[in-house]
N, C-alpha and C positions, 0 to 999 in steps of 0.2 A: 604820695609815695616818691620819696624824692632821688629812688634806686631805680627810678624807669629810662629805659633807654627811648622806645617808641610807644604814643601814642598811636593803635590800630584799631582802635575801634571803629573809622568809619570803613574799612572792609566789610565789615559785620552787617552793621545800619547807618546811613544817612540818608539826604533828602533828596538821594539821585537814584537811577533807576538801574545802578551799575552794581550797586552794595549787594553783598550775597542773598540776604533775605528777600531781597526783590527777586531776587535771581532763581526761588526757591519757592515764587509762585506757579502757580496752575497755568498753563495761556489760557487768554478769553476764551478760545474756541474749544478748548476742551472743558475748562467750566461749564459753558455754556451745554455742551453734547452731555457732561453729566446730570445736567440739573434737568434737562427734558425728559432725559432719559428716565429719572426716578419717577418724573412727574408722569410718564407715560407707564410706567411699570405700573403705580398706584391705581390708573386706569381700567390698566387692564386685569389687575387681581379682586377690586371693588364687586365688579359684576360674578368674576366667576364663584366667588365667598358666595355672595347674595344670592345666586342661582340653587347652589348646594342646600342653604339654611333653607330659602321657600321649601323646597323639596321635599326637606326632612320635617317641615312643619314649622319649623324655629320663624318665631316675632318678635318686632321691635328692636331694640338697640341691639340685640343679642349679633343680627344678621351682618352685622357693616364691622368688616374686618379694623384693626388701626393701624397706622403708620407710622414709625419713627427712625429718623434719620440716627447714626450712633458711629464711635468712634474719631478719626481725627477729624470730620466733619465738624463735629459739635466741640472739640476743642481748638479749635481752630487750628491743626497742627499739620495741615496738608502743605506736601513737601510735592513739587512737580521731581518725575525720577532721574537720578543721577548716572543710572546704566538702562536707556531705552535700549530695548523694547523685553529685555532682561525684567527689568522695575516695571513696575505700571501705579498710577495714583487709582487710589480704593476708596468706595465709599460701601459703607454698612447702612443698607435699608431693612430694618426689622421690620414684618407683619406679626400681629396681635391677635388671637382667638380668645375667644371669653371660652370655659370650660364645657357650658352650656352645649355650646357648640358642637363640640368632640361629644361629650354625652348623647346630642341626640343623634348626630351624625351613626355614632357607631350603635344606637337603637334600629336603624332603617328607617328612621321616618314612622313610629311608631310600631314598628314590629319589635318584637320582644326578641332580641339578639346579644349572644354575649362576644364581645370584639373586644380583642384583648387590647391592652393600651398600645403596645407596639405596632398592631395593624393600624388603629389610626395617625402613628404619626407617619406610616409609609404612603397610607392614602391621603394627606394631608401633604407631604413631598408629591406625591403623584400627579395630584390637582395643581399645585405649585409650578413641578416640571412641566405640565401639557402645555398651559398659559403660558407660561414664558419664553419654550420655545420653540411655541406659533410666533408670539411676539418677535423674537428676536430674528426670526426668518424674513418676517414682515418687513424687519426695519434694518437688517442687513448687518445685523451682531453677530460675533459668534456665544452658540451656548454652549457650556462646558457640560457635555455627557458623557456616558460610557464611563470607560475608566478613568475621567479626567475629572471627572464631578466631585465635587466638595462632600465630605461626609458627612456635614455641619450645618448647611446653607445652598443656596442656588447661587451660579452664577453665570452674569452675561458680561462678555469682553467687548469692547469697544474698539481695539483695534484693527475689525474691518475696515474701519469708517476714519483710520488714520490718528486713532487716538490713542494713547498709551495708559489707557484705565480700564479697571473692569468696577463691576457693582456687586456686593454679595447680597444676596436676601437670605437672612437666617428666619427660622420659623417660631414661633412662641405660641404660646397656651399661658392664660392666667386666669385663679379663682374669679369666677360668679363676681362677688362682691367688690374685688376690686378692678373688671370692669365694668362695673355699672360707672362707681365711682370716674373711672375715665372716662365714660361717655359723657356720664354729667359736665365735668369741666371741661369737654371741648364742646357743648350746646352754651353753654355761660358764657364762656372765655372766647368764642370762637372770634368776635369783635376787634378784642385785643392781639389775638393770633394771627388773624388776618393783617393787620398794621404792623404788627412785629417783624412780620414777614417780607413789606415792603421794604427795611429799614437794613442797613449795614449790617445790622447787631442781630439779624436772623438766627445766624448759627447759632448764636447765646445763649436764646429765649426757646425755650421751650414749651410743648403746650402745659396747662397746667393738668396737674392731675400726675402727672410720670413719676413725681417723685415721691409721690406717696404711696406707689405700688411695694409691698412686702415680699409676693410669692409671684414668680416668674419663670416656667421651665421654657425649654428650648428644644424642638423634635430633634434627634439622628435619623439618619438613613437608616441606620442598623433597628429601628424601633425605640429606642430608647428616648425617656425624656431624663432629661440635665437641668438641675437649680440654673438659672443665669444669676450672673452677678450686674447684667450690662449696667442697670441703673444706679447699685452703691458705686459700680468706679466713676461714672458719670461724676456723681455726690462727691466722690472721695476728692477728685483733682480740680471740683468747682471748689470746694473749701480750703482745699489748701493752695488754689489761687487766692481768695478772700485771706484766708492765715496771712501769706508772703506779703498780701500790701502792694504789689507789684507784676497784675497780672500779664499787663503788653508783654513787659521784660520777659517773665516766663515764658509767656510765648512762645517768643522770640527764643530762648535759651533750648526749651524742648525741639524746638525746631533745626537748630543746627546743631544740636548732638545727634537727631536723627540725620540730618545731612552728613553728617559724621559717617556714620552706622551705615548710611547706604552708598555713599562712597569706596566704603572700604570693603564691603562683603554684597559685591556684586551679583552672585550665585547663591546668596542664602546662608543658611548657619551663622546667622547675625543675632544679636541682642533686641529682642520682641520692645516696639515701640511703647507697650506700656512699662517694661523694665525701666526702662531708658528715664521715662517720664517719672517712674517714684524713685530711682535712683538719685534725678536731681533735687525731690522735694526731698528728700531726707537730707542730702547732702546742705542744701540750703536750711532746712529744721538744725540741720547738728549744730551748724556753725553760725548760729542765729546773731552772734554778736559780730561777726564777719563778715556775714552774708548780708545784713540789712544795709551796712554800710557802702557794701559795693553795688546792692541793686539800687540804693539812692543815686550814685554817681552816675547812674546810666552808659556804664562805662562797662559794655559787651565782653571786651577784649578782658576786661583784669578777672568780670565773671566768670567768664569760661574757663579760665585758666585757673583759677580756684575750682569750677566743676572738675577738670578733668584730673587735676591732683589730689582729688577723693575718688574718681569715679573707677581706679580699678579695685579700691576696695569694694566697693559694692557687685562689679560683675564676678567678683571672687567669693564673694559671702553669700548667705541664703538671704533670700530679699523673699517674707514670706510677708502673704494678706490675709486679711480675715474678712473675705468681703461676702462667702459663702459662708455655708452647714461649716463645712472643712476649710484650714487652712493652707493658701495654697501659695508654694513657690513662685514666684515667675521668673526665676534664672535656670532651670532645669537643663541646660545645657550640659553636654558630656564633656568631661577632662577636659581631652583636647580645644573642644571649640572655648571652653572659659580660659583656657592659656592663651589662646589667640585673642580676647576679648581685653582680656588684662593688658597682654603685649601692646596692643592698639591703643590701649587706654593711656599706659605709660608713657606711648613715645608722642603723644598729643596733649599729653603734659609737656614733656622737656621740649616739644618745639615752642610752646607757648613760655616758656618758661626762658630759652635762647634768644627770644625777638623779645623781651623785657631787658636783661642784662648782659649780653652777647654787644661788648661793644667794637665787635672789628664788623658786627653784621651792617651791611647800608640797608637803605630802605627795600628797594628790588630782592633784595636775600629773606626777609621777612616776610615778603609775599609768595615767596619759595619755599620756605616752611611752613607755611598758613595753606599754601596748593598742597601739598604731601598731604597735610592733615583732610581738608574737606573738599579737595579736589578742583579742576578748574572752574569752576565758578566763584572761586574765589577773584575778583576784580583784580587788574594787573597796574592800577594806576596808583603809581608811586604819590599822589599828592594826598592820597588816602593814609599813608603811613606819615604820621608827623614826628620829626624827631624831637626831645625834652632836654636833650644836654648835649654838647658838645664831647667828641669824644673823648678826650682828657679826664673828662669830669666825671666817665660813666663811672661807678664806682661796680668793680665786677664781685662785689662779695654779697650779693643779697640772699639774706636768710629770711626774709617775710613768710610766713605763712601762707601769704595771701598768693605767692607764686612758688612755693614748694614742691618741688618733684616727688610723688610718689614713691615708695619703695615695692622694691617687689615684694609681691604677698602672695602665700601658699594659696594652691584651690583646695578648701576642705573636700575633702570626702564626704558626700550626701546620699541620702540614698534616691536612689531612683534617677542622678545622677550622669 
């Protein structure tokens, strides 16, 4: 692109530990307090499952609850927060019941009872809430109850203990048959899993068996069970990592558009990280003759600035999935919050867009519009911004595509909206 004013991409990524995405890891010691802490959660829900099944009569594989780690975990898209103690880093631990289970549970242990589905998933939150927080008192968490508790899931905060995370456990129920089939592939595999587990590429690998699960609900509070979709989004964003050809990069790309996202909307009413995430795979699918060539280059700075000159089209349009029964939105934001989503979209366009062909900007001015955008963690060392031309030479008319400013685009009208 011979209409570049700055080379910025090592703001983004290089091989120091000053570059934003360095900047946008976990510390050890909160990694660390997460990863025990799930390992100790597992612990202590093993037995109390296993106590409940003996009771009601339930043998064999039926009794031994499963476990799966989900969300930015397993995509590796964990951003340390941009507004503590506001932000906090998340991890989603699923627990797993075979149907079996709830069946015999809500018989008594062989008494002929009729319990309606809704009662067992409140005694299934019940058992869930006792455990956890015993645990959590034990170990100096706070647990969100009362009126603070998740209608969806359980959760325990870690910032007694000086950390700015919490852990959600959502709860799941799935057919008979396809957990057998999981238990089979984690007595097989377990070999493999365990090694996998040692290894960097943990997060990656999953056990086998998850992704051939079909039917999956998820308890409420209120009684209800809800289809999950956890495992096709899982599917969906491992494939169209595999599509792109260029998983690091994506990575890398999902991760500082959500540094983006929680920069800017400190308090909330922000664009949901899986938005975010198929926002860029489509954006990247449209412009497939465009986009291959820039995620070849490795070159963060011209990416982005191509994401984000598509990306308020997308927080403006319906971004819907088929990943359930129904299809479902995931930009369902009101009026107002998608004019503010667009607004933010637009003007991180034209910054990216001013530090390309803006030739009275120095290099310090570039890092001052790269701050506005993703905020101070952006790196302030000027040797990180390389200039490409001398200023005479800039040529200030650049119409590329590939650094094109957004125009504004109306919010449709949707419903539910």
């Amino acid at each position: 692109m011979d209409q570049e004013n700055y080379n910025f991409q090592a703001l983004f990524s290089n091989e120091t530990d000053a570059c934003l995405i360095k900047r946008l890891n976990i510390d050890v010691a909160c990694e660390k307090a997460l990863d025990s802490a799930v390992a100790k959660i597992k612990s202590a829900l093993t037995p109390v499952v296993m106590t409940i099944a003996e009771k009601a009569g339930i043998q064999g594989q039926y009794r031994m609850p499963k476990f799966r780690l989900q969300g930015s975990k397993v995509y590796k898209t964990q951003n340390a927060p941009a507004h503590p103690p506001k932000q906090q880093v998340d991890i989603d631990l699923g627990i797993y019941l075979a149907a079996k289970f709830l069946d015999t549970v809500s018989q008594g242990g062989g008494k002929t009872l009729q319990v309606p589905a809704k009662d067992i998933a409140k005694l299934y939150f019940n058992a869930v809430d006792q455990e956890l927080r015993t645990l959590s008192r034990r170990e100096g968490w706070k647990y969100l109850d009362g009126n603070s508790r998740k209608s969806n899931c359980c959760r325990i905060d870690l910032s007694p203990k000086g950390h700015d995370a919490h852990i959600d456990v959502p709860l799941y129920a799935m057919p008979n048959v396809e957990f057998e089939k999981l238990a089979k592939s984690f007595a097989s595999d377990s070999a493999i899993v365990v090694e996998a587990k040692r290894s960097d590429l943990a997060p990656l690998i999953d056990e086998a068996g998850w992704d051939e699960l079909e039917v999956v609900v998820m308890a409420t509070r209120d009684g209800t069970w809800e289809e999950s979709d956890v495992a096709k989004v899982i599917e969906h964003f491992r494939g169209a990592s595999k599509r792109i050809g260029h998983p690091v990069m994506l990575q890398r790309i999902w991760r500082v558009v959500k540094a983006w996202r929680d920069n800017k909307w400190p308090d909330g009413c922000a664009p949901s990280s899986i938005l975010l995430m198929e926002a860029v795979v489509r954006i990247i699918d449209k412009g497939k003759s465009q986009t291959s060539e820039l995620l070849s280059s490795g070159r963060d700075d011209r990416i982005l600035s191509y994401i984000f000159s598509k990306l308020a089209d997308q927080l403006g349009d319906n971004v819907v999935v088929n990943w359930g029964n129904e299809p479902e939105k995931l930009n369902p934001g009101k009026p107002e919050e998608r004019i503010h989503w667009i607004s933010e979209a637009n003007a991180a366009s034209q910054a990216f867009n001013r530090c390309f062909i803006d030739a009275n900007l120095n290099q310090s001015q570039v890092i001052t519009l790269m701050r506005q955008v993703f905020g101070s963690r952006i790196p302030g060392d000027i040797s990180f911004v390389k200039p490409l031309k001398k200023p005479g030479e800039i040529k200030p008319t650049l119409g590329a595509a590939l650094v094109q400013v957004s125009p504004q685009i109306r919010v449709r009208s949707t419903q539910g909206a």
